[in-house]
Structures are given as C-alpha cells and as structure tokens.
C-alpha positions as CSV (number, residue, x, y, z in Angstrom):
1,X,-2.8,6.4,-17.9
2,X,-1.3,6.5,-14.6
3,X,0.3,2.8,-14.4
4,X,2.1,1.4,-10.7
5,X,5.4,-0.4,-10.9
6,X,4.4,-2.5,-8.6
7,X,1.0,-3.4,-9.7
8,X,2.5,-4.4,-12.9
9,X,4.8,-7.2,-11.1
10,X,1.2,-9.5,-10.3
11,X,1.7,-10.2,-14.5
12,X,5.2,-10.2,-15.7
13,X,8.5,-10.1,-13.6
14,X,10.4,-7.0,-14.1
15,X,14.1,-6.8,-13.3
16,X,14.8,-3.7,-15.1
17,X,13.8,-1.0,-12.4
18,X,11.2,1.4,-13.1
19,X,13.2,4.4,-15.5
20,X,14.2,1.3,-17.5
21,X,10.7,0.1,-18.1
22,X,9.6,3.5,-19.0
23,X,12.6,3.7,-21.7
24,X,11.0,0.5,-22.9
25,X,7.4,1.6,-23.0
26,X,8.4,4.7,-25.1
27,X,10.4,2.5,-27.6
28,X,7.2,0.2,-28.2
29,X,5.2,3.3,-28.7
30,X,3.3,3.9,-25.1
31,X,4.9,7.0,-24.3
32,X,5.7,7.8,-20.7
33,X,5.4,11.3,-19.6
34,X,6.8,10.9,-16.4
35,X,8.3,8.4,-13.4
36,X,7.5,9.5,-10.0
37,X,8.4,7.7,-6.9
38,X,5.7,7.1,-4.9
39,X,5.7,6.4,-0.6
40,X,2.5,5.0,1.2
41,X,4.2,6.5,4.3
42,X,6.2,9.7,3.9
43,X,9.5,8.9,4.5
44,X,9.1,5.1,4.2
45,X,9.5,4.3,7.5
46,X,13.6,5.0,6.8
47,X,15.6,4.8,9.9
48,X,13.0,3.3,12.4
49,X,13.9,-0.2,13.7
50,X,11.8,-2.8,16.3
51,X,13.2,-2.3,19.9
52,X,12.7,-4.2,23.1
53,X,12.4,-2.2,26.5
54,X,15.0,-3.6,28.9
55,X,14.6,-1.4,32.1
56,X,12.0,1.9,32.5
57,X,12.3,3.6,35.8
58,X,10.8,7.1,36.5
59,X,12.8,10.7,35.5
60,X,13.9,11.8,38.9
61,X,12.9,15.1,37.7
62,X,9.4,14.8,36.1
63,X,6.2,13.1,37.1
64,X,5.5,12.0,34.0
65,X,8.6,11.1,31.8
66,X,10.5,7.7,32.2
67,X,14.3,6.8,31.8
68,X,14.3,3.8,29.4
69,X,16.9,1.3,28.1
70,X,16.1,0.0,24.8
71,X,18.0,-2.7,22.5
72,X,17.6,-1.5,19.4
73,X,19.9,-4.6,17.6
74,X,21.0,-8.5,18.6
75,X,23.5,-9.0,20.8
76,X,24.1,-5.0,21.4
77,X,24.1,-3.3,24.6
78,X,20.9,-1.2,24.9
79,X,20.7,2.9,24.4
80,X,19.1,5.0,26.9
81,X,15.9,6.7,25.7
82,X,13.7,9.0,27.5
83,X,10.1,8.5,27.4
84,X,6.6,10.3,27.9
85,X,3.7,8.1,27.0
86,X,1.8,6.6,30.1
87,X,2.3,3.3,28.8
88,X,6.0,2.1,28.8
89,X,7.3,-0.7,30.3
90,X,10.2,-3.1,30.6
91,X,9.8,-5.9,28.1
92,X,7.4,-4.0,25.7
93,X,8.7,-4.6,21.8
94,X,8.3,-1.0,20.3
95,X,8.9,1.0,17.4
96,X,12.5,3.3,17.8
97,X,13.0,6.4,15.7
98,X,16.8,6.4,16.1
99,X,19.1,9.0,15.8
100,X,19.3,10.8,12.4
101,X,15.6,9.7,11.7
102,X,13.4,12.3,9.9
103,X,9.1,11.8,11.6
104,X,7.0,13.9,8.7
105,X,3.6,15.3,10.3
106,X,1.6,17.0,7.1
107,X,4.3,19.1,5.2
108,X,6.6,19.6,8.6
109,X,9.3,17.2,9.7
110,X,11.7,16.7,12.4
111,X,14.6,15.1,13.1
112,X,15.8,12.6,15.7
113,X,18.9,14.2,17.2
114,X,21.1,12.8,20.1
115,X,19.9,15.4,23.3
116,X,19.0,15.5,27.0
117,X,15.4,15.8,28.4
118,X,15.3,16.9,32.0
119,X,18.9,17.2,32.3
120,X,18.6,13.1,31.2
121,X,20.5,12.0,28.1
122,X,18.3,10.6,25.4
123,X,19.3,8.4,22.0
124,X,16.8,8.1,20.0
125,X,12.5,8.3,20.5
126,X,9.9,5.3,21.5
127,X,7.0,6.1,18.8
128,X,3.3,6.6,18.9
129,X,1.7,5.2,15.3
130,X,0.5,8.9,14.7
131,X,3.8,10.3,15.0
132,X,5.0,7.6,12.3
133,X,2.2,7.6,10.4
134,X,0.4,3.9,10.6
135,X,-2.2,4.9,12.1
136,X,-4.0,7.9,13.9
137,X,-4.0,7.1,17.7
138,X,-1.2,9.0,20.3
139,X,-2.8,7.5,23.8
140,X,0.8,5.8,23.9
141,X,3.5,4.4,22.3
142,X,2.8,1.2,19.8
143,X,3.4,-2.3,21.8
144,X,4.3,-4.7,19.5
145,X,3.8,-8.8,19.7
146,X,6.6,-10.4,22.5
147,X,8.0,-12.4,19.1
148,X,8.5,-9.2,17.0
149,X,12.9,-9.6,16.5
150,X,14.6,-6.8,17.8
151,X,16.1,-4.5,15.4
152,X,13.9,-5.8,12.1
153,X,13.4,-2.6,10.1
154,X,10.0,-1.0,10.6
155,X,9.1,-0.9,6.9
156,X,9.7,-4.8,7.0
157,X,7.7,-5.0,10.1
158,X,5.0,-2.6,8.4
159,X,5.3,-4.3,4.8
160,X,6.0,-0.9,3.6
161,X,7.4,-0.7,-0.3
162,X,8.4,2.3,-1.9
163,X,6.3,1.8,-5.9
164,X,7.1,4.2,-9.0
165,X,3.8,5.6,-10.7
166,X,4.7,5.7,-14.6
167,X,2.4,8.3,-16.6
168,X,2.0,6.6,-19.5
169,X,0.6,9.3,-22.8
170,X,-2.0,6.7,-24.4
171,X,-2.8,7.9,-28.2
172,X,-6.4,7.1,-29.5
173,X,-5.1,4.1,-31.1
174,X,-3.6,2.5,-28.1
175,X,-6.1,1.7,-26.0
176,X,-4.3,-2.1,-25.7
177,X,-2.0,-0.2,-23.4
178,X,-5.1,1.6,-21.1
179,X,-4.7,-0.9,-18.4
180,X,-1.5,-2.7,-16.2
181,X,-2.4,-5.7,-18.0
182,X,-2.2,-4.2,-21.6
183,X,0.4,-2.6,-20.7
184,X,2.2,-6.2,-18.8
185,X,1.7,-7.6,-22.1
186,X,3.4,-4.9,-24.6
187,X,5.9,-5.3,-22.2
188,X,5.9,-9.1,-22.3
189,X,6.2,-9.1,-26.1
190,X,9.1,-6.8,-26.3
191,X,10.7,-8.9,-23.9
192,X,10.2,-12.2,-25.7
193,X,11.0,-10.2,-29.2
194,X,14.6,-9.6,-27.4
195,X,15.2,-12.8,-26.4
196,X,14.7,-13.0,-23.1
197,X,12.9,-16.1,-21.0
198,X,10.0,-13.9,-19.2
199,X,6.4,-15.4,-18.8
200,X,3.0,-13.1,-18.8
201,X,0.8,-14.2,-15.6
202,X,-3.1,-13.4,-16.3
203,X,-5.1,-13.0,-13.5
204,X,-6.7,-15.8,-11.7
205,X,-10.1,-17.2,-11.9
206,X,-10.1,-20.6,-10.3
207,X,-12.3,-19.7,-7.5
208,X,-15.3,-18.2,-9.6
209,X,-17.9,-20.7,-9.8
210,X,-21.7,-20.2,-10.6
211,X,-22.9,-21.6,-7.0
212,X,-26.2,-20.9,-7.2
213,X,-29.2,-18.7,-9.1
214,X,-31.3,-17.8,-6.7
215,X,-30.9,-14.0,-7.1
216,X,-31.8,-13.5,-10.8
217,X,-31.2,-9.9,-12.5
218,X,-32.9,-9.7,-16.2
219,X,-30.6,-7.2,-18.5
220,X,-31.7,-6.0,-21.4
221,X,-30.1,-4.2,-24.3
222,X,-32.3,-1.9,-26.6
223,X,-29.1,-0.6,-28.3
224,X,-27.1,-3.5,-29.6
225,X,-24.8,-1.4,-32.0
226,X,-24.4,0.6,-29.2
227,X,-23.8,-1.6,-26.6
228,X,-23.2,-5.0,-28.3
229,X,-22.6,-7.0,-25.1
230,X,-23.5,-6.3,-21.5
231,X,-23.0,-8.8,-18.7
232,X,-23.6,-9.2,-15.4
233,X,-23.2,-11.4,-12.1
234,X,-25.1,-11.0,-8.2
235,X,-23.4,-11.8,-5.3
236,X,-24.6,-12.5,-2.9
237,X,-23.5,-12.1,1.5
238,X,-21.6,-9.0,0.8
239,X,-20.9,-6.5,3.3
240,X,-19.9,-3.2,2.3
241,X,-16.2,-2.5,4.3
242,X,-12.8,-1.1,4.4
243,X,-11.4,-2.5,1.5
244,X,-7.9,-4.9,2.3
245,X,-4.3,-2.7,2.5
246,X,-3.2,-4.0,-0.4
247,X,-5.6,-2.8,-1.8
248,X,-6.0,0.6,-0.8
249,X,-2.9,0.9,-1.8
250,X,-2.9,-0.1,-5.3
251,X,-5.8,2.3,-6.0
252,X,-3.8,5.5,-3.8
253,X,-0.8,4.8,-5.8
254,X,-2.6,5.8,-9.2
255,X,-4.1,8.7,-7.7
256,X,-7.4,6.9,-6.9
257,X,-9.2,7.4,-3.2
258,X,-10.5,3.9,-1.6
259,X,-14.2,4.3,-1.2
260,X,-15.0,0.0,0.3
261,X,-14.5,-3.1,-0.7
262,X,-17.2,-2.9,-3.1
263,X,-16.5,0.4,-5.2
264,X,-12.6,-0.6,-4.8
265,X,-13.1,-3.8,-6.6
266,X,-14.7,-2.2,-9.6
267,X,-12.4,0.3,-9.5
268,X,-9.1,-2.2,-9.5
269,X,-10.5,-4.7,-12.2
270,X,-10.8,-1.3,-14.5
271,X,-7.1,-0.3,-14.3
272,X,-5.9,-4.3,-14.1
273,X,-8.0,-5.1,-17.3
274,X,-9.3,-2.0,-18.9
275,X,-13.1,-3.2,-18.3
276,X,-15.0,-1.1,-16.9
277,X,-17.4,-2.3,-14.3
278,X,-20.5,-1.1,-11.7
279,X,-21.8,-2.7,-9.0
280,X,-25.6,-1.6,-8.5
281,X,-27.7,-2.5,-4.7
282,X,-29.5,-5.9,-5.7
283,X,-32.1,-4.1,-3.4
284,X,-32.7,-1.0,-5.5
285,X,-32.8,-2.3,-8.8
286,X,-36.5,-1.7,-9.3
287,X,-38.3,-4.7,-10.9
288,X,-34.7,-7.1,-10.4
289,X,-34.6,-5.4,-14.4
290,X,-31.6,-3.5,-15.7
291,X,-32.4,-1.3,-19.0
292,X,-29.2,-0.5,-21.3
C-alpha cells in the first residue's frame, strides 16, 4: 500500500517527519517496507528565485541575445544576465536559475555556472517553464504578474512541496490500514495511547445534498451474500477535464497516472477511504438499470 506523507496530513497533524512515522507504523503492526522521497518537479525547484528585469539592451555582438540586469533580492543591486528568448524586457518579473543551480531535462542535468556569452559576462539564467519543468512551452522566457516579490523562492511561487511515499506491507488481516485514512487513524490511536493531544479529521461532507431526482438509476443485486450492499449516486452537469493540481498530484505521488477529473476522483476516494468506486456514462447504461 503505497501511502503519501502528505496526503496523510488532510486527517491527523504529524510533527514527527516521515522516517519517524514509518518507525511508528511498524511498531503498531503496518509494516513499512520502504520511505522514498518523492519531487513533483526534479529538483524541487532548489536554487531558482523570482527576479525583476531592471535594464535589457541588445549584445553588441549578436542579433539575437540581450544584456540584462536582473534583481534577484530586495534592496540588492542587480546581476547582469545574458539573455536569448525574443521576449525580454525591462520590468518583466521572471524566473532566475542562479548560479550553482542544477535544470534536470529527462535523466541529464546542467548546472548554472558564473561564464561569459559573446565575450559578455553572465550570472545566472532567465528561464523558459520547459527548461524548469512547469510546463512544456520554450517560445520565451516565463513573465510573471508585475506583484510577484522579487527574490520569493520559485517552489513558493510554484507551491512546490517535496512529499515522502511510505510502502506500507499490509497482511491479510490488516485491511483497516489499506487506505490514508485507515492508516491516519492507527496512527491517531497510537498517538492518543501515548499521551499526546492530536485530533483525527474525517473527510468532509457538508456540501453533499440530494438536490434533486430527476436522473434515476435502478440497481439491482442478484447476489446478496456476495455483494451485500451496493450504492450509488448520478450527477449530473459534469464535464469530463483535467483534473485540479492538487490533485494530480496526490494520485502521481502513489504511483498512480491522472486520467480527468472524473476517473481521478474515484481513484482518490479509494486510497483516502479504502472504498472502492466506478463512475459509469449515465448515457450508456442501457435501460437506466445496473445488474450486480
């Protein structure tokens, strides 16, 4: 069971970090196998900072390159950084790889070194988001908004957050511990067994409401030793998408791939609660009849 640090914080605060909380797991009899860190962006965005373009003037030997100089922190005097993409300016906020910064592209890297282009010194680099790995466009570098603050870190810019995936060994007769909330709440009983003032934080459901029934789905259960219960809900106004960051990134983190908004949903409430779930096309069900 591949559990996310991180994902286990929406139900119980942790303050031990995640080796600690795999420590704990064993002791309580969920087994962890292994700890793994785990980036969204190789590299996590380490050593790449918000700058603001004070001046940009063309190399005096290239047609195509600029001579820029960028803040890179308050109140410090700006560094001169040479520049290629078409679209530099004075007064652009940009993203600055600065010197001693390792870009990843695939399984190569390269690192930011203090040089001269053209015969022009150069501190640091101006970044397209391909070459940082936010996104897959290089027509130019990425203009930020005018009330980005200069020198914020790019992984706070980016919400970037380096997680932990914990393999967690679940024996047959564990299967309490098969989801991040079973496993949120062996942690939240070992906690409260030791003393310590930690509260468990179930998932909400406030904002489901019944609003109407005007898309009715019979279900019907021929097997009920087999299948004792089955439920279901339609929705209805859904368009099938790109599902949110967040959560995109919950599902990569375990090892899962986003599909949309629809497949990821199931997906989620499976490894948050254990359930599992399926989301059929109200449109293909023939006879608006379901058959278990």
């Amino acid at each position: 069971m591949n559990i996310s640090y991180n994902w286990l914080k929406r139900y119980i605060a942790l303050k031990d970090d995640a080796d600690s909380v795999a420590k704990i797991l064993t002791s309580i009899g969920l087994e962890v196998g292994t700890v793994e860190k785990v980036q969204t962006i190789k590299g996590g965005l380490e050593g790449l900072v918000v700058g603001e373009v004070v001046t940009c003037v063309p190399h005096p030997n290239s047609d195509h390159l600029h001579i820029t100089t960028t803040r890179i922190a308050a109140g410090e005097e700006p560094i001169q950084i040479v520049c290629g993409a078409p679209n530099v300016a004075a007064g652009q906020k940009v993203i600055v790889a600065t010197i001693g910064t390792v870009l990843y592209s695939g399984d190569e890297h390269f690192t930011i070194k203090r040089g001269k282009i053209r015969g022009e010194e150069s501190l640091g680099m101006i970044c397209a988001e391909d070459e940082i790995g936010v996104g897959s466009s290089h027509d130019g570098i990425m203009v930020l908004p005018s009330d980005t603050p200069v020198g914020m870190p790019a992984k706070e810019y980016f919400h970037i957050e380096d997680d932990y995936l914990i393999e967690v060994d679940i024996t047959p007769n564990r299967n309490d511990g098969a989801s991040h909330y079973g496993v949120a709440r062996d942690l939240y009983a070992y906690y409260r067994a030791h003393g310590q003032d930690i509260a468990l934080t179930k998932p909400s459901v406030e904002a489901f409401a019944v609003q109407s029934k005007s898309l009715p789905i019979q279900v019907s259960v021929e097997n009920t030793n087999a299948c004792p219960r089955y439920s279901g809900v339609s929705i209805e106004g859904v368009t099938v998408k790109e599902s949110p960051e967040w959560l995109k990134k919950a599902l990569t983190t375990i090892g899962l791939r986003p599909i949309n908004n629809i497949v990821d949903a199931t997906n989620f409430v499976l490894h948050e609660m254990g359930q599992a779930l399926h989301a059929f096309d109200a449109d293909k069900i023939a006879g608006k009849h379901i058959i278990v």
